[in-house]
Backbone as numpy.savetxt, mean C-alpha at the origin, in Angstrom:
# Nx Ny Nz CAx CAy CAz Cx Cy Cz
-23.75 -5.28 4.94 -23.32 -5.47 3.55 -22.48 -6.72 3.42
-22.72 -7.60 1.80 -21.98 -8.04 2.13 -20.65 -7.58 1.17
-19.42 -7.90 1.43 -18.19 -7.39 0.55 -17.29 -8.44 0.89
-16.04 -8.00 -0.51 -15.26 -8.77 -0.49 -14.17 -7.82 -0.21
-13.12 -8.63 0.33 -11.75 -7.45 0.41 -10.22 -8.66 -0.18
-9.82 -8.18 -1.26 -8.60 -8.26 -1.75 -7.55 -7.73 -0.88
-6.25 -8.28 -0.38 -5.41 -7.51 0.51 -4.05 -8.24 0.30
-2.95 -7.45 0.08 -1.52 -7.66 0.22 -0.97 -8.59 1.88
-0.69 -9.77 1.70 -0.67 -10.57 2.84 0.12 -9.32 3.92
0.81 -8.50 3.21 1.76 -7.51 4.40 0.73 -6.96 5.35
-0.47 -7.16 5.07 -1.55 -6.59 5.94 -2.18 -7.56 6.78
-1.91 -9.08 6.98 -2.74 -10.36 7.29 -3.28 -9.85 8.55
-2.09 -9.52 9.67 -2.95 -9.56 11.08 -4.11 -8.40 11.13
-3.42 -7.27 10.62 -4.47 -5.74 10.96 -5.81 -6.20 9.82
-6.00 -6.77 8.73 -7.22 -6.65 8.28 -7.71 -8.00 8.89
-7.07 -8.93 9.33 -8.42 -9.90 10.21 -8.32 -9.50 10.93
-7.89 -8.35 11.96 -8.11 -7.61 13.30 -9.55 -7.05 12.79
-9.07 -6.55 11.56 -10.45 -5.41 10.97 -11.81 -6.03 11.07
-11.36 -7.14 10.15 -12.27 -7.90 9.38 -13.51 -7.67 10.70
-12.19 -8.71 12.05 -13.43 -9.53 13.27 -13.99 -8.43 13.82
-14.03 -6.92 13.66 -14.69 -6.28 14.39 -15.51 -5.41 13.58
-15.29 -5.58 11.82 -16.43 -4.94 11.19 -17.75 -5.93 11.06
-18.93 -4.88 11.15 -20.43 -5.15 11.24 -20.79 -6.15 10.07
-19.57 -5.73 9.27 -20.32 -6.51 8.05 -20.23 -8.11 7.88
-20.63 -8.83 6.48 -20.08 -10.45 6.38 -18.37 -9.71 5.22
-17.69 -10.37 5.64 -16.37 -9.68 4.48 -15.78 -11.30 4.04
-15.91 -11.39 2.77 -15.16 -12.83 2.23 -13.29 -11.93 1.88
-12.10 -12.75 2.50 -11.00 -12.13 2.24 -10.03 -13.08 1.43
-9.06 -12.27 0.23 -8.36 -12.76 0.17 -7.28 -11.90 -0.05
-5.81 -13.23 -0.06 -4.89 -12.06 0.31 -4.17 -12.51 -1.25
-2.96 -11.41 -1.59 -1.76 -11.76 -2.48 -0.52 -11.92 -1.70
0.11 -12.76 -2.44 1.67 -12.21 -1.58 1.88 -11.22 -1.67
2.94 -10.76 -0.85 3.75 -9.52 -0.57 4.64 -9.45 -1.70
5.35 -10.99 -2.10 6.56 -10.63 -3.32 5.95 -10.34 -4.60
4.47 -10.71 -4.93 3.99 -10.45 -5.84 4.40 -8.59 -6.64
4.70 -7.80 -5.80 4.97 -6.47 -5.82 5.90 -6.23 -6.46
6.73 -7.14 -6.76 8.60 -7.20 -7.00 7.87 -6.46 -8.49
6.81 -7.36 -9.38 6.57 -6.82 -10.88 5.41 -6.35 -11.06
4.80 -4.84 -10.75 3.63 -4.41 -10.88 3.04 -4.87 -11.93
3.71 -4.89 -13.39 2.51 -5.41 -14.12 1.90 -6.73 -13.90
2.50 -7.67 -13.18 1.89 -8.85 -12.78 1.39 -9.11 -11.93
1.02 -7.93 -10.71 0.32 -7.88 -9.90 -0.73 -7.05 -9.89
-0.52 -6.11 -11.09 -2.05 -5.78 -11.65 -2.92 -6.82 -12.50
-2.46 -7.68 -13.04 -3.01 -8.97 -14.03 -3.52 -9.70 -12.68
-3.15 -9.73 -12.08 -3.25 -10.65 -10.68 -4.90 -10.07 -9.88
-4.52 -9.21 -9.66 -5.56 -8.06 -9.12 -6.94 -8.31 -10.34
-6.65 -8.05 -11.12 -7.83 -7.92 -11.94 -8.54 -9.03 -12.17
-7.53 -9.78 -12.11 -8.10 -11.52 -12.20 -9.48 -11.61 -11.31
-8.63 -11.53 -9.96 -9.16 -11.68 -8.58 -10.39 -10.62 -8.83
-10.41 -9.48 -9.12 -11.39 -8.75 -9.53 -12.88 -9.53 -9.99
-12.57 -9.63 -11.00 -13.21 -10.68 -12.11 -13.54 -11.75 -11.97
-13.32 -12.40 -10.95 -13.47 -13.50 -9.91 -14.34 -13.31 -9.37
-14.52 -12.42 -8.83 -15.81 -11.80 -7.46 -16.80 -11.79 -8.20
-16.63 -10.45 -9.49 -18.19 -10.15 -10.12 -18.37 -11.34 -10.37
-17.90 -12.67 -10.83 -18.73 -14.00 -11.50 -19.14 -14.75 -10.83
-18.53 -14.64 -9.52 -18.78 -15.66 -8.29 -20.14 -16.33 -8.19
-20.94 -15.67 -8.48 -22.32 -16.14 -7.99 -23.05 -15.43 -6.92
-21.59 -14.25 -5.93 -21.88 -13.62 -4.92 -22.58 -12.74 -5.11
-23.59 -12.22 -3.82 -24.06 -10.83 -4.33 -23.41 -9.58 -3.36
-22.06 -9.33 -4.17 -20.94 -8.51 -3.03 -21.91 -6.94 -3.01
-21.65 -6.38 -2.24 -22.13 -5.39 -2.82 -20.73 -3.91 -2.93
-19.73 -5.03 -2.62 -18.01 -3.95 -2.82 -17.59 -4.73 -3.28
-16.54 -4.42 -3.63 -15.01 -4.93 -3.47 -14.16 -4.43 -2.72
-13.53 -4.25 -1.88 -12.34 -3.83 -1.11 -10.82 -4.16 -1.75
-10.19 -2.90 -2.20 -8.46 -3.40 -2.39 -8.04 -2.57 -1.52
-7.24 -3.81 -0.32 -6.07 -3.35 0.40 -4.90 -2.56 -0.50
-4.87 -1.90 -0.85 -3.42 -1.85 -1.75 -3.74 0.10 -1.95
-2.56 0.64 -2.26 -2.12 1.98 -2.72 -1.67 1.65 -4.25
-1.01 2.77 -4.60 -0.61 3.29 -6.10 0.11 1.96 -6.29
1.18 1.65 -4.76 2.05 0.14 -5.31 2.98 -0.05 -6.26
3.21 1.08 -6.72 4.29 1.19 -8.22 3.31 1.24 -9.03
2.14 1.74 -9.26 1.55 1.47 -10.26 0.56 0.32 -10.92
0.26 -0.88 -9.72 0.33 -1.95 -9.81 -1.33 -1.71 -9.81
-1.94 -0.83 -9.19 -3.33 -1.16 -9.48 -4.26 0.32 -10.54
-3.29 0.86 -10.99 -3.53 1.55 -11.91 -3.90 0.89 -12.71
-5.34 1.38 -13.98 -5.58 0.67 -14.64 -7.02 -0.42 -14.19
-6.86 -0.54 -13.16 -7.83 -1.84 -12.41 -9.47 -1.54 -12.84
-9.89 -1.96 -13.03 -11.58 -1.57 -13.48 -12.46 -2.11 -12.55
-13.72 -1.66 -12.52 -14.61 -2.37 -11.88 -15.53 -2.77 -12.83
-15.99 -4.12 -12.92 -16.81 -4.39 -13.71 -18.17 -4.56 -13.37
-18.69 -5.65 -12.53 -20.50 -5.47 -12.38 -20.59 -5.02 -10.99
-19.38 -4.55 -10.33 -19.70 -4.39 -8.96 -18.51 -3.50 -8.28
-19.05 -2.28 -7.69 -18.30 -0.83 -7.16 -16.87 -1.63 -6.54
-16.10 -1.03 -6.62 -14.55 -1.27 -5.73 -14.31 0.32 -5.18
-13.44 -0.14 -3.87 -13.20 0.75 -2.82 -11.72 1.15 -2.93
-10.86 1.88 -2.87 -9.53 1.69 -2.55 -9.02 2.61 -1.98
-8.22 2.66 -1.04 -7.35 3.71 -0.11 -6.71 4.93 -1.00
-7.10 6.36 -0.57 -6.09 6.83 -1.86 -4.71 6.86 -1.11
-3.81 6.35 -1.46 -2.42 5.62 -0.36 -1.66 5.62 -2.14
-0.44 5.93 -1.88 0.85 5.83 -2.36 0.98 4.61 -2.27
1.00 4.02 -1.40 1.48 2.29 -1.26 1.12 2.08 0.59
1.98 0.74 0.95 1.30 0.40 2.34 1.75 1.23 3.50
2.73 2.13 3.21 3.78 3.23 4.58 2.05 3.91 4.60
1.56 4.63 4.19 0.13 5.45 4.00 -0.68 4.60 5.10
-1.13 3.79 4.34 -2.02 2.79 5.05 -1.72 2.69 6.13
-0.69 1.81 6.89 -0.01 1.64 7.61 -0.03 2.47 8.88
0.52 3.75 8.14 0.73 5.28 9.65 -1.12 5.75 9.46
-2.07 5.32 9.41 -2.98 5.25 9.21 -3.79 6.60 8.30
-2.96 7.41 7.51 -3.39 8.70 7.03 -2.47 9.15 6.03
-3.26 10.00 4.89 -1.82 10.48 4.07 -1.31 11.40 4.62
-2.31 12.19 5.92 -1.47 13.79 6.97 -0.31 13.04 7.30
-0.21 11.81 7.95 0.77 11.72 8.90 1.88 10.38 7.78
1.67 10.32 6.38 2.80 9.50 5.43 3.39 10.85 5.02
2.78 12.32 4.82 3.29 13.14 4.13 4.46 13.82 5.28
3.94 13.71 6.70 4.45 14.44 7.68 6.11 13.88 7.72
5.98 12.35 7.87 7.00 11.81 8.31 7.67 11.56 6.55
7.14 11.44 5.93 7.93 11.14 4.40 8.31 12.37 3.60
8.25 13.43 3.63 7.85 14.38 2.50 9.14 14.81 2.00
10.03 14.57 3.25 11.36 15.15 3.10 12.05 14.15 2.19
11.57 12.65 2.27 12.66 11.37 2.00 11.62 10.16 1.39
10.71 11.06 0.12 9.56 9.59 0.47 10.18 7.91 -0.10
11.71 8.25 -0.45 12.05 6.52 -0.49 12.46 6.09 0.92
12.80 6.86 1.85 13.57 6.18 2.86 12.78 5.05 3.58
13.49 3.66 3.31 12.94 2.52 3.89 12.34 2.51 5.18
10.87 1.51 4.77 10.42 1.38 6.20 9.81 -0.46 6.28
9.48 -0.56 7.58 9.01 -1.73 7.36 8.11 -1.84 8.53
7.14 -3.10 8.82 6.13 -3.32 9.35 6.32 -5.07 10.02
5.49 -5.22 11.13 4.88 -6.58 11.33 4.93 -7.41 10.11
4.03 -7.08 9.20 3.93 -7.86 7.91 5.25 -8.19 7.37
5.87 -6.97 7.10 7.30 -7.33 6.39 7.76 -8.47 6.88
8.27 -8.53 7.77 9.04 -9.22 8.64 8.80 -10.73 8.70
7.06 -11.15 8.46 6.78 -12.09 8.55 6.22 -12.69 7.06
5.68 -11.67 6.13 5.66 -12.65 5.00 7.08 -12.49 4.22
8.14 -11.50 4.27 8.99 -10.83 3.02 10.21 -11.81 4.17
10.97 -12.28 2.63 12.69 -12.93 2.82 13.50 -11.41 3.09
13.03 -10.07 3.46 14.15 -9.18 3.69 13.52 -8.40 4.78
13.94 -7.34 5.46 13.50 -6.85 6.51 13.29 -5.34 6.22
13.04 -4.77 5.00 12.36 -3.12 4.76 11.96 -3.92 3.29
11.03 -2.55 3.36 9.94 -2.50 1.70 11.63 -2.49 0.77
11.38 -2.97 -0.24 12.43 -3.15 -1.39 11.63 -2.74 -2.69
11.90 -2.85 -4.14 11.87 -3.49 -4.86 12.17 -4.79 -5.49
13.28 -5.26 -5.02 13.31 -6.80 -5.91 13.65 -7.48 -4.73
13.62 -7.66 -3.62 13.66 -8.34 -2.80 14.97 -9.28 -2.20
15.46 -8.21 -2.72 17.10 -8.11 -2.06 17.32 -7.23 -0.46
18.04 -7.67 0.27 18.55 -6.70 1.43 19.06 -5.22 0.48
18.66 -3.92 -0.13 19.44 -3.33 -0.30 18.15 -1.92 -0.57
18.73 -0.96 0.01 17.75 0.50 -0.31 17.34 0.40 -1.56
16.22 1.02 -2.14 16.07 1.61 -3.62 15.22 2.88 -2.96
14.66 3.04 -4.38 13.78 4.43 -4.36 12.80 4.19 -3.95
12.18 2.83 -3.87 11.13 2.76 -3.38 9.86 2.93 -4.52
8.37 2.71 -3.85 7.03 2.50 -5.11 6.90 3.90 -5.77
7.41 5.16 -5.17 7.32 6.42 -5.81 7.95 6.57 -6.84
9.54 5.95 -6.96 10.35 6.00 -8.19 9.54 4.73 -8.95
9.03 4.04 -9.04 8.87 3.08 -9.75 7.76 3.26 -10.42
6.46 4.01 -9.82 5.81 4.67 -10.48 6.11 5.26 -12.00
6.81 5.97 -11.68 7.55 7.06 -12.76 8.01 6.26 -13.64
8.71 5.21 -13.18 9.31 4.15 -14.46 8.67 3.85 -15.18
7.37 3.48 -14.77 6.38 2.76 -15.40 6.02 3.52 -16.78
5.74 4.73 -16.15 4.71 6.09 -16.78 5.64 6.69 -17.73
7.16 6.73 -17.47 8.08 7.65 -18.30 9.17 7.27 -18.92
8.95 5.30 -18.40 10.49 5.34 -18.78 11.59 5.62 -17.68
12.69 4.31 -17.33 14.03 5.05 -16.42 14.63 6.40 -16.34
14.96 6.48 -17.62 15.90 7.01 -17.80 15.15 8.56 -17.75
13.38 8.83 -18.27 13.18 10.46 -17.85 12.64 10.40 -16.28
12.11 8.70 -15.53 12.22 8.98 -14.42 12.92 9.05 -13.36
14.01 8.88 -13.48 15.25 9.38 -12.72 15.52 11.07 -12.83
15.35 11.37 -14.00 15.54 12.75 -14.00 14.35 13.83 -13.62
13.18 13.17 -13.40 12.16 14.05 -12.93 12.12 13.93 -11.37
12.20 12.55 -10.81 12.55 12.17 -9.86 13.52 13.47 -8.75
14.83 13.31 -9.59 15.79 14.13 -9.27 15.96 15.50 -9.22
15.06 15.88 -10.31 14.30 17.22 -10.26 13.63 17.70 -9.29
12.69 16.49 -8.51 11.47 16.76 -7.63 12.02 16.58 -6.34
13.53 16.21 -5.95 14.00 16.08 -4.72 15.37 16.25 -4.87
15.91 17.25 -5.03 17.10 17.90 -5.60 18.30 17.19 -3.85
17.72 17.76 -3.04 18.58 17.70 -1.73 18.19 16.48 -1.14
17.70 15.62 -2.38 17.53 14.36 -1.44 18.38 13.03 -1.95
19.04 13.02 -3.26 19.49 12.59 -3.99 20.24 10.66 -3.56
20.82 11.12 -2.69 21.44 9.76 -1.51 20.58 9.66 -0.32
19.87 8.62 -0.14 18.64 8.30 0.75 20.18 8.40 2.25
18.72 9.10 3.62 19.58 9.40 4.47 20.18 7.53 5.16
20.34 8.12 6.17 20.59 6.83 6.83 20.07 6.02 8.27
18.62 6.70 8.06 17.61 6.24 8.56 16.60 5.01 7.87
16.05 4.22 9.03 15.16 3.24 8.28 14.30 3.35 9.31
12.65 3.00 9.16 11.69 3.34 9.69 10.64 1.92 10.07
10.41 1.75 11.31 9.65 0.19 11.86 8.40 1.01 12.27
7.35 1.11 11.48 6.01 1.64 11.88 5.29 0.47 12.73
5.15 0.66 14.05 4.59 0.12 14.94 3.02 0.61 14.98
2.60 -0.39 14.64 0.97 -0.63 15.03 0.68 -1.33 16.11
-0.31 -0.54 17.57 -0.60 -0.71 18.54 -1.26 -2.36 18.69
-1.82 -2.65 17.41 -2.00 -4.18 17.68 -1.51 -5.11 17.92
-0.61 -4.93 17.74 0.69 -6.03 17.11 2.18 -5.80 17.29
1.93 -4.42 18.40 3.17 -4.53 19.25 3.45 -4.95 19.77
2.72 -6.20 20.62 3.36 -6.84 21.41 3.81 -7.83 20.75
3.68 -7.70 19.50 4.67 -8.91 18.56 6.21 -9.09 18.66
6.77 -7.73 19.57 7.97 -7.32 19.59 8.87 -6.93 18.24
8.55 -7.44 16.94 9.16 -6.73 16.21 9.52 -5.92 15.67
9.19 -4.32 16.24 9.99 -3.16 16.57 11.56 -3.60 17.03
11.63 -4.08 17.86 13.06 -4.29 18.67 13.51 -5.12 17.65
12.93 -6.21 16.85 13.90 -7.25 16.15 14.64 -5.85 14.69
13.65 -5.49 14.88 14.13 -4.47 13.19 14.88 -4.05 13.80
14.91 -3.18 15.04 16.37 -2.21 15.26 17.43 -2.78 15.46
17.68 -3.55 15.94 18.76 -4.77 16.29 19.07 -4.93 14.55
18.56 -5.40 14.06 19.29 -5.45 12.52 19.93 -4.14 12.04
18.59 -3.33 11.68 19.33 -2.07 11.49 20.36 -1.07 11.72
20.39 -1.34 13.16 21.58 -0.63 13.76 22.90 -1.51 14.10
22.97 -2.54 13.94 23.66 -3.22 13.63 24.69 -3.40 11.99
23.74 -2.71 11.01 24.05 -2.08 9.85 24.76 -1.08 9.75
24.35 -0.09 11.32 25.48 1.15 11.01 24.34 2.17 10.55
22.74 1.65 10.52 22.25 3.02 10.38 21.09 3.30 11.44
20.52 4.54 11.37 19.23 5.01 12.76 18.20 4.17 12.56
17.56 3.89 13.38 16.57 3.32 13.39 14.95 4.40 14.11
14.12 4.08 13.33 13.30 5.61 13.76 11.97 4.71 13.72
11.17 4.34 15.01 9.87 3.74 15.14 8.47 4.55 15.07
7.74 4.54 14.25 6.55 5.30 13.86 5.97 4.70 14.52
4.91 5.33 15.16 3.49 4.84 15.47 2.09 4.39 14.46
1.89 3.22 14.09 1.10 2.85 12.92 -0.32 3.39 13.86
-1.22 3.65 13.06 -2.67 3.27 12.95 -3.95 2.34 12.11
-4.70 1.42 12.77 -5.76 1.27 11.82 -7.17 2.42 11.11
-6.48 2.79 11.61 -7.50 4.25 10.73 -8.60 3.60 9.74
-7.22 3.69 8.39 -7.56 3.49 7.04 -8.22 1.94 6.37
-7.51 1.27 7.43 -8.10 -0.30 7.17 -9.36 -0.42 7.73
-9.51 0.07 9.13 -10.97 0.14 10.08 -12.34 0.76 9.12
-11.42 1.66 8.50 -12.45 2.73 7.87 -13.10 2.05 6.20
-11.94 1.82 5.85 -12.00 0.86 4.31 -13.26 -0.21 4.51
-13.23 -1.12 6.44 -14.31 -2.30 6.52 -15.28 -2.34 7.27
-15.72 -0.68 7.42 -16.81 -0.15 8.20 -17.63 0.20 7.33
-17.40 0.05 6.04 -18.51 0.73 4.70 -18.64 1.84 5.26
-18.19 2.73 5.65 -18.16 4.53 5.91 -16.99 5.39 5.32
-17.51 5.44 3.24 -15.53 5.39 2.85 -15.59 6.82 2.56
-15.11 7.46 3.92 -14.97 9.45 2.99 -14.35 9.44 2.09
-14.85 9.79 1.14 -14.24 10.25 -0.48 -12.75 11.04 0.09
-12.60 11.78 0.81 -11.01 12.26 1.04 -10.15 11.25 1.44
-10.94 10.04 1.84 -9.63 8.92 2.43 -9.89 8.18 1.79
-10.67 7.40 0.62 -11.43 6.64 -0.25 -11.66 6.69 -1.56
-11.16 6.11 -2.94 -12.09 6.35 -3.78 -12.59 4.99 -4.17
-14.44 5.32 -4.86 -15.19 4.58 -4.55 -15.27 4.77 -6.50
-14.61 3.43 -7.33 -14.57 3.39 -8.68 -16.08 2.58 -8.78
-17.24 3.18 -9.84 -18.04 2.68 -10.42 -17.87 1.32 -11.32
-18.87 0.80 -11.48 -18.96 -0.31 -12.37 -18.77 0.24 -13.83
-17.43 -0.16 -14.48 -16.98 0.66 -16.17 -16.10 1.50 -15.68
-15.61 1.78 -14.73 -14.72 2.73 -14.32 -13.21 2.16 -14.31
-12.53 3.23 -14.26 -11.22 2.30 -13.97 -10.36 3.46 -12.59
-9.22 2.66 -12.23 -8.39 3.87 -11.38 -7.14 4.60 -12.56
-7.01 5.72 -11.98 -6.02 6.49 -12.52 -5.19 7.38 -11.94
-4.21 6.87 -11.74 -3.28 7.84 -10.61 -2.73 9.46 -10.95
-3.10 9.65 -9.90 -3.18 11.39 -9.96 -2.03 12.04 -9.08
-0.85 10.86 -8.79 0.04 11.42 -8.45 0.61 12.71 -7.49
-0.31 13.15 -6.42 0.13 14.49 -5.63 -0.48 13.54 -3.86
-0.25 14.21 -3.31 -0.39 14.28 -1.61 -1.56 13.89 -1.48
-2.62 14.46 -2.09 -4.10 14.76 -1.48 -5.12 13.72 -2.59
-5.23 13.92 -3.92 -5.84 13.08 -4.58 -5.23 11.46 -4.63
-4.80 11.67 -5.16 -3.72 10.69 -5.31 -4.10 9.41 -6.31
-5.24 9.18 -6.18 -6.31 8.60 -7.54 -7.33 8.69 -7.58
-8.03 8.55 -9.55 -8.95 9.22 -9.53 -9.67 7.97 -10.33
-10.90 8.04 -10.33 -11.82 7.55 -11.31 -11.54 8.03 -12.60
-11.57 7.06 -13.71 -11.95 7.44 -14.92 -12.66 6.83 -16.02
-13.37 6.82 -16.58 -14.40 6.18 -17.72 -15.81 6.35 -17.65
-16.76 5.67 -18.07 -16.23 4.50 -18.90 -15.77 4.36 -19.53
């Protein structure tokens, strides 16, 4: 086949890891990482790039988006003359630990508590996922979601509703190590910062699972949804769906 894959640069090494060992031809491009700071402008961004492909002249027969819910950032996204693929992923921690079994396992208790990756480190000016790209905790793409959809002020309170005993993020931060790119050593550079901060430092084991699987054209609908041409995505917000097709 041939396809295209859209991808958040936080992913550069693992999807040209992907890329060089899927069967297929894959044309890639990436976004920045800070692009994220303002979902609605990284959905305008996205769609662009979208819309780009179908006119190309190419005859893709996908699209590939690296990307999760993202705050919301690819909600909305359509496919126009040609199918798109996308992870059903919350954002890149999903992707990343290569499964939503094992983002729900390690997150469920704390899903803002900061984490960070290879990527971070090397495209982002801060060293954990943020929102605005400051050194400083937030809630992370789950609260921001909600902003989007409800408004601050009722998503703080549903938020707060939905994680009563979680209210002050603990004082753990999380370096998901992917076996590729461990010998990058930056596991050790994150903890050295972090604990140097005064808080735990807790190293996940990443997988390419979800990226391998996304550029093998083999997309199980439980780890995959596969939006039609007139379709759009629509976030469905729980563990297991997490987005859905809708339209035309």
């Amino acid at each position: 086949m041939n396809l295209k894959l859209i991808a958040c640069n936080v992913f550069m090494r693992e999807a040209c890891y992907g890329v060089a060992l899927s069967p297929h031809v894959i044309d890639l491009e990436f976004t920045e990482l800070g692009d994220h700071i303002h979902s609605g402008t990284l959905r305008e961004r996205l769609q662009a790039l979208i819309d780009a492909a179908a006119t190309s002249g190419k005859e893709y027969d996908a699209i590939l988006l690296l990307f999760g819910l993202c705050g919301n950032a690819t909600v909305g996204l359509q496919a126009r003359k040609i199918p798109m693929v996308i992870p059903r992923a919350h954002d890149c921690c999903t992707i990343l630990l290569g499964s939503k079994e094992a983002f729900r396992t390690h997150f469920a208790d704390n899903p803002s508590r900061p984490f960070s990756s290879a990527g971070y480190l090397e495209r982002g000016d801060y060293y954990m996922r943020v929102e605005d790209g400051e050194n400083r905790i937030h809630y992370g793409d789950g609260f921001a979601a909600y902003v989007e959809q409800y408004g601050e002020e009722n998503a703080r309170y549903i938020w707060e509703t939905m994680h009563p005993a979680h209210l002050d993020l603990d004082n753990k931060a999380v370096f998901i190590d992917v076996p590729e790119t461990a010998g990058l050593g930056y596991a050790g550079q994150f903890k050295a910062v972090v604990e140097s901060e005064g808080k735990e430092c807790v190293v996940l084991p990443g997988s390419l699972a979800i990226i391998r699987g996304l550029l093998s054209g083999e997309w199980d609908p439980q780890v995959f949804l596969k939006i039609e041409p007139g379709q759009r995505v629509q976030g469905a917000y729980d563990w297991d769906e997490v987005i859905r097709a809708v339209g035309p």
